[in-house]
N, C-alpha and C positions, 0 to 999 in steps of 0.2 A: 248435237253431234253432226250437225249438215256444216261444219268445216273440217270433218274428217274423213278421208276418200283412200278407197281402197279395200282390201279383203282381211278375217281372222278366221281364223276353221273356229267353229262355234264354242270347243272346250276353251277356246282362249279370248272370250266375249268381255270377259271383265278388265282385258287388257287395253282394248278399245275404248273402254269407258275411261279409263284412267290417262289413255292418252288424251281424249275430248277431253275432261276434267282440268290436265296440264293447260291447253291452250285456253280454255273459256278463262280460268283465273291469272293468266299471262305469264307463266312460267317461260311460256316458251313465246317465239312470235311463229317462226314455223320452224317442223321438224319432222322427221321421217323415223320409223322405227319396223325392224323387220326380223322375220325368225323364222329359221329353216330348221326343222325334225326329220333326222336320217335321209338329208340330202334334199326333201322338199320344202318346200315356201309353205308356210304356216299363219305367218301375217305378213301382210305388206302393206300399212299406212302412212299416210301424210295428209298434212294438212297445216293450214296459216297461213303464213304470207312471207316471203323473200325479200321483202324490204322493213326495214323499221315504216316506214309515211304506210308503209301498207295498202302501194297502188300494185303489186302484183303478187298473186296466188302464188303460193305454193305447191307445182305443178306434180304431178305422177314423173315427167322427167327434170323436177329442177337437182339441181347440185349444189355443191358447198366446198368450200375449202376444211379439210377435217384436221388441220395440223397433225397430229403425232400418230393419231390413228394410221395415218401414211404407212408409220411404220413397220406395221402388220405385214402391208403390202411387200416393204423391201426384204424383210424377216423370210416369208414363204418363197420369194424371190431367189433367196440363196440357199433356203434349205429344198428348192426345186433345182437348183443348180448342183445343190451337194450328190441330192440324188441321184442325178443324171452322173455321178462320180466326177462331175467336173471339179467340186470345190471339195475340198478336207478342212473341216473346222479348227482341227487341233494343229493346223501346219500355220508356220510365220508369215503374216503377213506377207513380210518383205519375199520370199518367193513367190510370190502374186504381183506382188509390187516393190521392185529393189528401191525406189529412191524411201521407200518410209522407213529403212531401216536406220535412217538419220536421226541426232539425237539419241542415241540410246534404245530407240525404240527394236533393234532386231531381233527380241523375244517377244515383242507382243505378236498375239495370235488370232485369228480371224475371229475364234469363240470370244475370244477380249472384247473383239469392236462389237460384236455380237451381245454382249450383256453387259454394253456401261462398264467395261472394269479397264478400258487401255489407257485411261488415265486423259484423253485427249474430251475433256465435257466441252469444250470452247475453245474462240480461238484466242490464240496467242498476241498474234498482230492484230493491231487498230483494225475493226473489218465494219464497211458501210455496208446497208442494206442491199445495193447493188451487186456490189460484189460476190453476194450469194448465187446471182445470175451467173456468173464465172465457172465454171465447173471448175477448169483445170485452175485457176487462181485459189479454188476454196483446197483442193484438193491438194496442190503444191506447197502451201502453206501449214495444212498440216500433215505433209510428209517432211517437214523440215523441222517441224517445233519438240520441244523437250515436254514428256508428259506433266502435267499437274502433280501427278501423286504417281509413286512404283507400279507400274500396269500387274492388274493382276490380286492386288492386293486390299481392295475395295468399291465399291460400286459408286459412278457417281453418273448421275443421268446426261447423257452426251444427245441435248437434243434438238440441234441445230445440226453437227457434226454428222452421228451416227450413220447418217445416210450418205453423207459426202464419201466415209470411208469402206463402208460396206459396198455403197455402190460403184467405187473404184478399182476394188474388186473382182467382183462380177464384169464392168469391164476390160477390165486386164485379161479375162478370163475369154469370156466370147466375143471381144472388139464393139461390146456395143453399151448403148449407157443402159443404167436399168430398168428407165421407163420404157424404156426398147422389147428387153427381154419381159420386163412382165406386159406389156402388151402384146406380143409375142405369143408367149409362152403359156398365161395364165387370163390375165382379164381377153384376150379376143374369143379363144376356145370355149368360152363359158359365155360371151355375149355381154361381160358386165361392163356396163357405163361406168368406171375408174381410171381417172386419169391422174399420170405421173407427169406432168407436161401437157398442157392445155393447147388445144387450137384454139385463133380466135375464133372458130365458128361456132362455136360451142359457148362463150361467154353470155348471150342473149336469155340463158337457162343458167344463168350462178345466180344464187341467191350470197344476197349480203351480210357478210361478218358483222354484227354488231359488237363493240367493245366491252369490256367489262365493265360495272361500273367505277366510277371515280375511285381508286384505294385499293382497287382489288384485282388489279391485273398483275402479271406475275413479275413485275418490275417494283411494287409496291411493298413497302414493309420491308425489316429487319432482312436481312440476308448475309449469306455468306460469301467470302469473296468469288468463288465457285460460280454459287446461285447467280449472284450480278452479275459476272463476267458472261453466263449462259443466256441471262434477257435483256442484254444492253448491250453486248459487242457481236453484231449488232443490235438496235434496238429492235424488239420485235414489237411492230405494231401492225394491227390486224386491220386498219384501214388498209395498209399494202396488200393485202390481198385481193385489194379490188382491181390491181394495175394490171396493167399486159404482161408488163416485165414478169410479175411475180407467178402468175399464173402460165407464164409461157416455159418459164425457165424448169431444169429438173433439180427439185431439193426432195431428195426423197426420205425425210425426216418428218418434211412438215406441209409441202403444198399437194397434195393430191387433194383432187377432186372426184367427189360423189354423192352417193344417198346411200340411204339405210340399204333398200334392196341392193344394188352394186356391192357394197363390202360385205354383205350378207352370203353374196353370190360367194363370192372368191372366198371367204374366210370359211364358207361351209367344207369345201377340202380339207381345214385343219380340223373339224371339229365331224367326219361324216371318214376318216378312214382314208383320204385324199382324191375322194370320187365326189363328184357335185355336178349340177344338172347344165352341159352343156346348153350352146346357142341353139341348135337344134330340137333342144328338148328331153335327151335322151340323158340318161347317165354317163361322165366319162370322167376315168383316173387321169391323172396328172401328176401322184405321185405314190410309192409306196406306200403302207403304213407306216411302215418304220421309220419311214423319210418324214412323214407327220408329225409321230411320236419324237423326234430327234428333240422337238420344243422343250419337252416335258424335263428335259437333261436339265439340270439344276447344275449352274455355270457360277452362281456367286450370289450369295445374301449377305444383310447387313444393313449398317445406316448410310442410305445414301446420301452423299455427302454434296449434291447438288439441291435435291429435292427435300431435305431435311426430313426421311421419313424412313420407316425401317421397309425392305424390297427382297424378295425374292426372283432374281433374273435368271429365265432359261434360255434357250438358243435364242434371242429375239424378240421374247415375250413375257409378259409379266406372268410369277406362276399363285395359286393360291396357296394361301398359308396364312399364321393366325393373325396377323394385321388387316387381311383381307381373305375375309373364309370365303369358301364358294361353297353350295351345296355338294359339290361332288369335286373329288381330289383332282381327276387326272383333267384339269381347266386354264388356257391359256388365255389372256387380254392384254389389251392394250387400250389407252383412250387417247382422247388430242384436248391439247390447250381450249378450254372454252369449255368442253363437256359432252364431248361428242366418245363413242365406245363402243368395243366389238369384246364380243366374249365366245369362245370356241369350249363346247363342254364336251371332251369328248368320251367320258362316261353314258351322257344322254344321249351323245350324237346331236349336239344343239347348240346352234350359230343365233344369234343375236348380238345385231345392230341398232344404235340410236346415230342421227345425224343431225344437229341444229344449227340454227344461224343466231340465236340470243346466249351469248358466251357467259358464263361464270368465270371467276377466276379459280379454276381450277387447270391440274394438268392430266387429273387422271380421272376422271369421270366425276359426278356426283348424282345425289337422288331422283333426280329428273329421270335417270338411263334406268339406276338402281332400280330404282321401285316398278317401273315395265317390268325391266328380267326377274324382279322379284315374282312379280306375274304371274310370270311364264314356268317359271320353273314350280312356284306354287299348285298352279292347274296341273303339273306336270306328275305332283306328288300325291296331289287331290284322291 
């Protein structure tokens, strides 16, 4: 255990071990894993290494690129905007934004862009990796194109997009982009190291994506036209994450940067009532209950026709149900490409995070995260 640093309150000592256990047998190379109970820090470990050659530690303040885990981020984003009554879920898009009411699109609705169902999973036009840097290119382009499928009438995972549109939104709304406002609004207030948009000064502390293995990234294997179009136009490949470009630009679907504690921090609002332990130390809301509780709105289930899996989407978040049971009903998540996952129980009042740099090809968590929160919630029940 002397490459695992950091703290567990003692009823959660078996979590600790199973995290050492992950890295001695190489599960992991480094990773970060963290849990808040009724608004406080309950674990906060890490340990490993931020590179494959494994010449630098895996620090207390290193970071990661967490792909889709992001999206948690932009999710509370707008359901802290909704709050503040600026945004209405159930109103058209296109009165936020007139040019997307193109194509067809004048009934899709912001809850649409909100759970995978406005039909927009990818884009239309040839789009290079760069081009994601574009805001208003990404964003013009799909305020122009014709959906995939009838918005509305199916879920298919929008996971390049979902952030371009949601966070076009929220600009429209308060003039700013949304790594703005949740810097702003939500990660400054609370102190968490999450970024929507990187300075370079901050690169020195990324720890490195390592790829899937050979066959198992999500470009690999049978898929559907959907699926392809979603990991190949552009191609997503996670050596880009090591670039400036990619880490400077705001995708807020898929490049935000952090660790376990950071997403722990901010996603404990969804899961502690919308009150979680400010910079200072002190408790502070940020949003209603209600405004929390909006997640839990079951927006559209089904076979996701990107992901090829059966999905339960509520405002922004994935919900439990029986393809994916949670110990307790009222539980929002989300995970990122490689295996990184946040989970908001807010039955227990219980936020857990996992954050790694050795990717699986998965999109939506797998046993590495599992079996910690299995853990946790075990000792929970003990």
């Amino acid at each position: 255990m002397n490459d695992v640093h950091g703290f567990v309150h003692p009823r959660f000592e078996a979590v600790r071990c199973a995290f050492a256990a992950a890295l001695e047998r190489g599960d992991d190379i480094g990773a970060s894993f963290a849990a808040t109970l009724d608004g406080e820090p309950v674990i906060d470990l890490w340990g490993g290494w931020a590179d494959a050659a494994q010449t630098r530690p895996w620090e207390k303040d290193t970071i990661v690129n967490v792909y889709s885990t992001t999206k948690t981020m932009t999710a509370l984003t707008a359901l802290w905007l909704a709050d503040q009554g600026e945004l209405q879920f159930e109103r058209k898009v296109a009165h936020y934004w007139p040019e997307f009411a193109a194509a067809g699109k004048h009934d899709v609705t912001v809850a649409q862009l909100m759970s995978h169902a406005a039909g927009l999973s990818g884009f239309a036009e040839p789009m290079q990796p760069a081009d994601l840097y574009d805001w208003d290119l990404a964003c013009s382009r799909l305020a122009a194109q014709e959906p995939f499928w009838k918005p509305g009438t199916a879920p298919g995972y929008h996971a390049l997009t979902q952030g371009f549109l949601v966070g076009e939104v929220v600009r429209r709304i308060t003039g700013k982009s949304l790594g703005t406002v949740f810097a702003e609004q939500l990660a400054g207030p609370l102190g968490a190291d999450f970024h929507i948009g990187l300075d370079a000064a901050h690169d020195g502390r990324v720890a490195d994506l390592v790829p899937p293995p050979q066959g198992a990234s999500i470009s690999d294997g049978p898929q559907s036209a959907l699926a392809k179009n979603m990991a190949t136009n552009p191609p997503i490949n996670p050596l880009e994450t090591r670039t400036r470009g990619w880490r400077a630009a705001e995708i807020p679907a898929a490049n935000g940067h952090g660790n376990a504690r950071s997403v722990a921090a901010v996603q404990t609002l969804m899961a502690n009532g919308g009150v979680a332990l400010s910079k200072d130390g002190g408790g502070k809301r940020l949003l209603s209950e209600a405004g929390v509780r909006k997640a839990l709105e079951l927006q559209i289930e089904g076979h996701d026709q990107v992901l090829n899996m059966p999905v339960r989407y509520g405002m922004g978040y994935g919900l439990a149900g029986p393809t994916r049971p949670m110990p307790n009903p009222n539980t929002v998540f989300w995970g990122g490409y490689g295996g990184s996952l946040v989970v908001a129980d807010m039955d227990a009042r219980l936020c857990m995070s996992y954050v790694m740099n050795k990717m699986a090809g998965t999109t939506v968590g797998d046993m590495r995260a599992g079996m910690l929160m299995a853990g946790v919630w075990g000792a929970l029940m003990a």
